[in-house]
Structures are given as C-alpha cells and as structure tokens.
C-alpha positions in Angstrom: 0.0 0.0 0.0 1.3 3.6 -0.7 1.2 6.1 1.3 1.4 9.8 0.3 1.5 12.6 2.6 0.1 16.1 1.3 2.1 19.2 1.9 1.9 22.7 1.4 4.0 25.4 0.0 3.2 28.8 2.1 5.6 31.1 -0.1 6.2 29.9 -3.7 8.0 32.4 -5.6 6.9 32.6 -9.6 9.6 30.6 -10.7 8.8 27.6 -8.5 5.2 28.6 -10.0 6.5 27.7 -13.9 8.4 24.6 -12.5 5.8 23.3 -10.5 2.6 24.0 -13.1 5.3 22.1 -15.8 5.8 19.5 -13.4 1.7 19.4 -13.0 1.3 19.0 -16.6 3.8 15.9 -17.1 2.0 14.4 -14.6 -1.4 15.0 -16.2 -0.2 13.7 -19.3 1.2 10.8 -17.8 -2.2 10.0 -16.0 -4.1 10.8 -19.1 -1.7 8.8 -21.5 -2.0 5.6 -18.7 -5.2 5.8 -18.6 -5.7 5.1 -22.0 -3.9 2.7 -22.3 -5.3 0.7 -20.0 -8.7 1.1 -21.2 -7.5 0.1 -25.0 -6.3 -3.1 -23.3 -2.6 -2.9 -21.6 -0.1 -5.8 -21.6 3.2 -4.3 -20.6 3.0 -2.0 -17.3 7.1 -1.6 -17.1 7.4 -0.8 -20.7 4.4 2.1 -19.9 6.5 3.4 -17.1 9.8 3.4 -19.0 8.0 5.0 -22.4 6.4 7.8 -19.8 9.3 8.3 -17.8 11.1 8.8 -21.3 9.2 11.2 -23.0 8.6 13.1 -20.0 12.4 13.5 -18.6 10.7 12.8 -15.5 11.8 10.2 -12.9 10.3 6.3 -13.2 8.8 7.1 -9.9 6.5 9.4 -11.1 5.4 7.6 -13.9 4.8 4.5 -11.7 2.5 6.7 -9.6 0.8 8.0 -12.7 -0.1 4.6 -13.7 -1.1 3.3 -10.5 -3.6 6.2 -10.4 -5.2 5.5 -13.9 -5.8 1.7 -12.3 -7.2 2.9 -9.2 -9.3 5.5 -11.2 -11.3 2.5 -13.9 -11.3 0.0 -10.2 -13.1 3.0 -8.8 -15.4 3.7 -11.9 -16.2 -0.3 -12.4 -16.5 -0.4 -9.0 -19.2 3.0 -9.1 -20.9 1.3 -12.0 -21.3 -2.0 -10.0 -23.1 -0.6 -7.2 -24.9 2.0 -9.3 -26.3 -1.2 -11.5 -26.6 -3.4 -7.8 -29.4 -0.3 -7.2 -31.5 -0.2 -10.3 -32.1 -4.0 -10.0 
C-alpha cells in the first residue's frame, strides 16, 4: 500500500510557480496517457512506465504513480458502476 503525505508550499516564488505548473502537466499527461492505455487493453506496465518516464524527462517514480492512479481510477469507476447497477435491479 502507498502512502502519500500532502504538503503545502506557504511562499512559492513565480519561478517555482513555472516549475511546479510544468511539473503538473507531465504528470497529467502521464495520467491521461495511462489511462488510456489501460482502457484500450494494456499488456506491458514496465514498458508504460519506462516510455512515460522517457518522453517526459521525468523520474520512473513518477510515472509508476501515474499509472497506479489510472488503475485505481477504472477500479473506482467499475466499482461505481457495479453498485450503481446493484441499485437499479
């Protein structure tokens, strides 16, 4: 299980703005990129994580966390659409 602690940054000067809104962009592009994937039918989750960490210059970790997110998010939709159908019937 992961564990992720959420922090704040009180004074962030503008150029730790531009790094940290490029930063949030590679990661939604990871996520969004992983995602799809995984809906069209992945096979291969290293080679996902090595081709995102690649084109992104960013580190495998982030990559790995992107796509563990995009697996959590279609469990958690399957999962909605489950109970949602266990309701109507």
């Amino acid at each position: 299980m992961k564990t992720t602690i959420f922090g704040v940054l009180p004074d962030v000067t503008p150029e730790h703005d531009t790094v940290l809104r490029r930063l949030m962009r590679k990661y939604g592009l990871m996520l969004r990129f992983a995602f799809k994937r995984w809906v069209e039918g992945l096979s291969n989750v290293g080679a996902l994580e090595r081709h995102l960490s690649s084109d992104t210059t960013l580190p495998l970790r982030y990559a790995k966390d992107a796509v563990q997110e995009a697996q959590d998010l279609i469990r958690a939709r399957h999962q909605a659409m489950q109970d949602g159908l266990a309701l109507w019937t």
